[in-house]
C-alpha positions in Angstrom: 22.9 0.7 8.7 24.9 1.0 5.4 23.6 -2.2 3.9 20.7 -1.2 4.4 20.4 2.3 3.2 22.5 0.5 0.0 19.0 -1.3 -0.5 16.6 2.0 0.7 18.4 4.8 -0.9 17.8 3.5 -4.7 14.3 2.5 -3.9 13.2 5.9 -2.9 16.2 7.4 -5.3 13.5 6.0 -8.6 10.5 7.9 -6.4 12.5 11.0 -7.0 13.8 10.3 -10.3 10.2 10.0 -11.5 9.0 13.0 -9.9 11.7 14.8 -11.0 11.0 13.7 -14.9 7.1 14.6 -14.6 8.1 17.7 -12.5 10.4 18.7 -15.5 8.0 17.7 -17.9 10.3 14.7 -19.5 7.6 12.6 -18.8 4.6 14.0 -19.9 1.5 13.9 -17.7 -0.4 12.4 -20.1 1.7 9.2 -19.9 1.6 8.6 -15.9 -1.6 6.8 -16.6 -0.1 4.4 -19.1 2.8 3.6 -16.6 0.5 3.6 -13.8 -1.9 1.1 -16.3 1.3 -0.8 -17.3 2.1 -1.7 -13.5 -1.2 -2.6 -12.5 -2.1 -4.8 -14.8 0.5 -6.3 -16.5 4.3 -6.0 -14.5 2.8 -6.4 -10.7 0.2 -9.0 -11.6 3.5 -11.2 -12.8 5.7 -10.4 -9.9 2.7 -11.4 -7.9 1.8 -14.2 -9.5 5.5 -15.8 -9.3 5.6 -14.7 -5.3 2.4 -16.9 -5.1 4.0 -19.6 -7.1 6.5 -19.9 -4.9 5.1 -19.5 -1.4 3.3 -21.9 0.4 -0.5 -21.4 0.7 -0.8 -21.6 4.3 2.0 -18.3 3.8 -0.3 -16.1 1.7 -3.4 -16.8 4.4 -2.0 -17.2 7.4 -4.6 -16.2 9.6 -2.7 -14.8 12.9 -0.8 -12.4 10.7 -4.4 -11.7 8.7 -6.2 -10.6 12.1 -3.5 -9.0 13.5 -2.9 -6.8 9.9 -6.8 -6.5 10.1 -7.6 -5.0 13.7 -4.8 -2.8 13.1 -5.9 -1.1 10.1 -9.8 -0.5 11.7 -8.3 0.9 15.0 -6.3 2.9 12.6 -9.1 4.0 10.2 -11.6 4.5 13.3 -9.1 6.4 15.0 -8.0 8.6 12.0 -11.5 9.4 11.0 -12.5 10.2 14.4 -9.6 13.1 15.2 -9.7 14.0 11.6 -13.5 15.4 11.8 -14.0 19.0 12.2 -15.6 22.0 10.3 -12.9 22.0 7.0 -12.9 18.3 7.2 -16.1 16.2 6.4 -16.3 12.5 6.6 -15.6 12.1 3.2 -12.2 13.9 3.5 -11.6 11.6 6.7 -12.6 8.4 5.1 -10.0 9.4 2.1 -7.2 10.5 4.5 -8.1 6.9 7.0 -7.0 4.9 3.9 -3.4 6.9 4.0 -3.4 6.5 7.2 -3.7 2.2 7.5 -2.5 1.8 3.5 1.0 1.7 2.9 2.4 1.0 -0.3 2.8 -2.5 -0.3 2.3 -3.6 -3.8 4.2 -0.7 -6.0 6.9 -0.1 -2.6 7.0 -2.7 -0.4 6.9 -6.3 -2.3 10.4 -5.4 -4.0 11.6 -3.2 -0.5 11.0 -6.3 1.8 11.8 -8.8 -0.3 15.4 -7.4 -0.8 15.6 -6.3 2.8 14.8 -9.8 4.5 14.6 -12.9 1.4 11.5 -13.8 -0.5 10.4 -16.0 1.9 9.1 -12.7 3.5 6.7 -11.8 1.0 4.1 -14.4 2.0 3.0 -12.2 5.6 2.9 -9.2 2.9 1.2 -11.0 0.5 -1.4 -11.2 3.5 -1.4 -7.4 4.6 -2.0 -6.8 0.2 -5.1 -9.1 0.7 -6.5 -6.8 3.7 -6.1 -3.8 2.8 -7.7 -4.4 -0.9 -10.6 -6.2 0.1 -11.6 -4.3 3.3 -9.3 -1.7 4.2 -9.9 -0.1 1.0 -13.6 -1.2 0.4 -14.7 0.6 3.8 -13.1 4.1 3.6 -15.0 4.3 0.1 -17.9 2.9 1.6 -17.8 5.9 4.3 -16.5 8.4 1.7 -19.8 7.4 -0.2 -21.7 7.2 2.3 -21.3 10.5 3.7 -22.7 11.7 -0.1 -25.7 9.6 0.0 -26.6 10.7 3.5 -26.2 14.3 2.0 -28.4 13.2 -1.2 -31.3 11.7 1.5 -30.7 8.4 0.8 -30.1 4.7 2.1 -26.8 4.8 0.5 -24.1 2.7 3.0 -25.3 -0.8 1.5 -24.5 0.6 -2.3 -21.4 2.6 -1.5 -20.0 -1.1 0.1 -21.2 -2.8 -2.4 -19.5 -0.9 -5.0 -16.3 -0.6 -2.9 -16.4 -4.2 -2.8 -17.0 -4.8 -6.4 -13.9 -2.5 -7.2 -11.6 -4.4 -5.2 -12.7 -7.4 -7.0 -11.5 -6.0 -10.3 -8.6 -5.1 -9.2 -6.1 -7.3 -11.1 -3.4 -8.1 -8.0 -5.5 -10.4 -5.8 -6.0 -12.8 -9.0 -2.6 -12.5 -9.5 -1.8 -14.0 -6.5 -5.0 -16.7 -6.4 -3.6 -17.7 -9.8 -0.3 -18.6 -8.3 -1.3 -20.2 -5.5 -3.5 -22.5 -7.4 -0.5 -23.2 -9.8 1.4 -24.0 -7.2 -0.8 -25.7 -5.4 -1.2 -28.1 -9.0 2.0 -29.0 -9.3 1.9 -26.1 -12.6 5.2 -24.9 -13.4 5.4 -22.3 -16.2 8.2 -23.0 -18.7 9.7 -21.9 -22.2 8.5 -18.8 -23.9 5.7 -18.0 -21.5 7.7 -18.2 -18.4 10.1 -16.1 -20.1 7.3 -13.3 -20.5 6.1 -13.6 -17.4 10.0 -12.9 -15.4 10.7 -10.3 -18.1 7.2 -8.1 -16.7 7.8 -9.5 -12.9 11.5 -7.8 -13.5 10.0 -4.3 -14.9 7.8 -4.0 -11.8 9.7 -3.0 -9.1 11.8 -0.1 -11.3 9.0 1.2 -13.2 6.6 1.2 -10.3 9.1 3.0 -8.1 9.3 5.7 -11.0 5.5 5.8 -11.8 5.1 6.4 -7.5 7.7 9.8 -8.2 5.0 10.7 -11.0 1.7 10.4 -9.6 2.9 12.0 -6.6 3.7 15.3 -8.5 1.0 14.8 -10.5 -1.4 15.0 -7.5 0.2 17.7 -6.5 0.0 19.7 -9.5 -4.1 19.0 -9.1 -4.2 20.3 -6.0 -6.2 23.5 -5.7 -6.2 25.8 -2.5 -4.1 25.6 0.7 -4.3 22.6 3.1 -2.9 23.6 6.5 0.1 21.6 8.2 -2.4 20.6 11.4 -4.7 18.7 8.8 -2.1 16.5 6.7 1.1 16.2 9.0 -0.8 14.3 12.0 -2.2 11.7 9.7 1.6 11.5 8.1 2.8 10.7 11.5 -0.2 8.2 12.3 0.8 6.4 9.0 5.0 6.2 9.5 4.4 5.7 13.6 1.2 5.1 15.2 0.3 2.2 12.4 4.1 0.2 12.6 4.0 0.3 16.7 0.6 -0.5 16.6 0.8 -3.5 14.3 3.9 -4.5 16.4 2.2 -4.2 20.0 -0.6 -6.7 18.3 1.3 -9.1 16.5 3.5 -9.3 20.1 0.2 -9.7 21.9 -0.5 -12.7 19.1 2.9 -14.3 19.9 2.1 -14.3 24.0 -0.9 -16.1 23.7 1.0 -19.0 22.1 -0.5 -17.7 18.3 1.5 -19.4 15.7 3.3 -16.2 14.4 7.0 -16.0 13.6 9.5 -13.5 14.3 10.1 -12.9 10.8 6.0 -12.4 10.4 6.1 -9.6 13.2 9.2 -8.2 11.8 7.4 -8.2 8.0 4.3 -6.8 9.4 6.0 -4.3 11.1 8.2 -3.2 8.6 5.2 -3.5 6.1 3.2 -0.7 8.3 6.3 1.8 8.7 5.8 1.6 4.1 4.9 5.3 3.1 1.2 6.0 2.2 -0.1 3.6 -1.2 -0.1 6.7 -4.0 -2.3 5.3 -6.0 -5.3 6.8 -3.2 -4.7 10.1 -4.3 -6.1 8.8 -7.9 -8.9 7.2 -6.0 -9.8 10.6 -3.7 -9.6 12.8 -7.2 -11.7 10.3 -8.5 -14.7 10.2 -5.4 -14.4 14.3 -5.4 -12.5 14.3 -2.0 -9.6 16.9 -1.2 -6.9 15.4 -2.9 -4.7 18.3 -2.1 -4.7 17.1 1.4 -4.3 13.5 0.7 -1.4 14.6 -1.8 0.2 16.5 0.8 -0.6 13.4 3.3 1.4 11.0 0.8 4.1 13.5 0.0 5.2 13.8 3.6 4.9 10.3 4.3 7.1 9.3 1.3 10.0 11.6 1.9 10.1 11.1 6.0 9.7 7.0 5.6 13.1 7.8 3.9 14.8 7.8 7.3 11.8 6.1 9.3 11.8 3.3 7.7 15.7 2.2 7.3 15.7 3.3 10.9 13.6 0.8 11.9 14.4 -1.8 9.1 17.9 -1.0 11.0 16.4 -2.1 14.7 14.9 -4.7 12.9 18.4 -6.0 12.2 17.9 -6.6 8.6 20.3 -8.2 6.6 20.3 -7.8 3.0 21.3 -10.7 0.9 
């Protein structure tokens, strides 16, 4: 265990430092979305960019660890949204607290996490779980979020909300990232001099500035929220996310392996690992945005963050981890 928590505790230590300086108002809140801008689309489009450079393409898409990533996440979102309905809770609010539920933190979190926990060859399965929940994890909570407002509004709605869902995870910058690596890699394209010096010196400023950018936006969602959420309609979802999602992913990627599925211990033990991650923090900016309760999913993230603490170097722990 001490290895490991020598690789946990300063991840989560940088959540807490940058909550700490937008809770003490060092960092302003009007700079969290520059950070959060900085990340997305320059520092974590290089650090994925080089992972895809340097991983084999058959890694990135390997399609056992895809389905099983992928069936998990619907059971997950399905079963969320269905014990998450009731009279303070529209689907809306469900859809928004589903996506807690089945997204963890991969890209800002667990890239860097796993990567130090098990060697980079284990990014590739993440890589894979990144692809998922951007494309259709993502893309059908806002679908049913939206949804639920154009039913409201009287109209066909489902088709557009997707649509649009869809057409948001296309822009987002970290699937290129990776497709542009892959193809380079693929090519025989090796970046070198002054340009593959910029592009190590951003990959290097993800994983600290990310981890401090998480601490921010999760006290500035907090400081957003209006009105009381009770424990009974944030802590279960917390739980689903840190317990149900990791066991769940593992019983199916198990399953894979006894019907002879080509899927490596160290794929079950990244996929695993990857669904025990902390809610992504980023939703809350998406749920403020769609006009959900973003108290609750603030609350929802905020208790998954500071219990994966434990959870996760727990079971990083059972995983028998060894940090290089």
């Amino acid at each position: 265990m001490p290895p490991i928590l020598s690789v946990t505790i300063p991840f989560f230590a940088l959540v807490l430092a940058g909550y700490v300086a937008a809770r003490r108002h060092v960092l302003p809140e009007s700079a969290i979305p520059g950070l959060n801008a900085f990340v997305l689309y320059f520092a974590l489009p290089c650090m994925l960019f080089r992972f895809g450079n340097a991983t084999p393409v058959l890694e990135l898409l390997n399609p056992v660890a895809f389905a099983v990533w992928l069936v998990a996440a619907l059971l997950i979102v399905f079963v969320t949204v269905a014990f998450s309905l009731n009279r303070r809770i529209g689907l809306k609010d469900a859809a928004f607290g589903a996506l807690v539920a089945a997204f963890p933190n991969s890209g800002f979190m667990g890239l860097p996490l796993v990567a130090a926990l098990l060697g980079p060859t284990a990014t590739g399965a993440l890589v894979t779980t990144l692809l998922v929940d951007l494309f259709v994890t993502s893309s059908l909570c806002i679908a049913l979020a939206e949804a639920a407002g154009a039913a409201r509004d009287h109209g066909a709605g489902a088709r557009a909300a997707l649509a649009r869902a869809l057409r948001g995870a296309i822009s987002n910058p970290l699937p290129w990232a990776i497709a542009l690596g892959a193809v380079a890699s693929a090519v025989g394209l090796k970046l070198s001099g002054p340009v593959d010096t910029i592009v190590r010196l951003l990959a290097d400023a993800a994983t600290p500035v990310a981890l401090f950018t998480i601490g921010a936006v999760l006290h500035r969602a907090g400081q957003h929220v209006h009105g009381r959420t009770a424990p009974v309609d944030f802590v279960p979802v917390a739980l689903v996310k840190l317990f149900l999602h990791p066991l769940l992913v593992f019983a199916l990627a198990m399953a894979a392996r006894a019907l002879g599925l080509p899927l490596s211990s160290l794929h079950v033990t990244v996929l695993t690992l990857t669904a025990a991650l902390p809610s992504a923090s980023n939703v809350s900016l998406l749920a403020e945005r769609f006009g959900a309760d973003n108290g609750r999913i603030a609350r929802i993230i905020m208790t998954s963050t500071v219990v994966a603490f434990v959870s996760f170097s727990a079971l990083a722990w059972v995983f028998g981890a060894q940090p290089g």
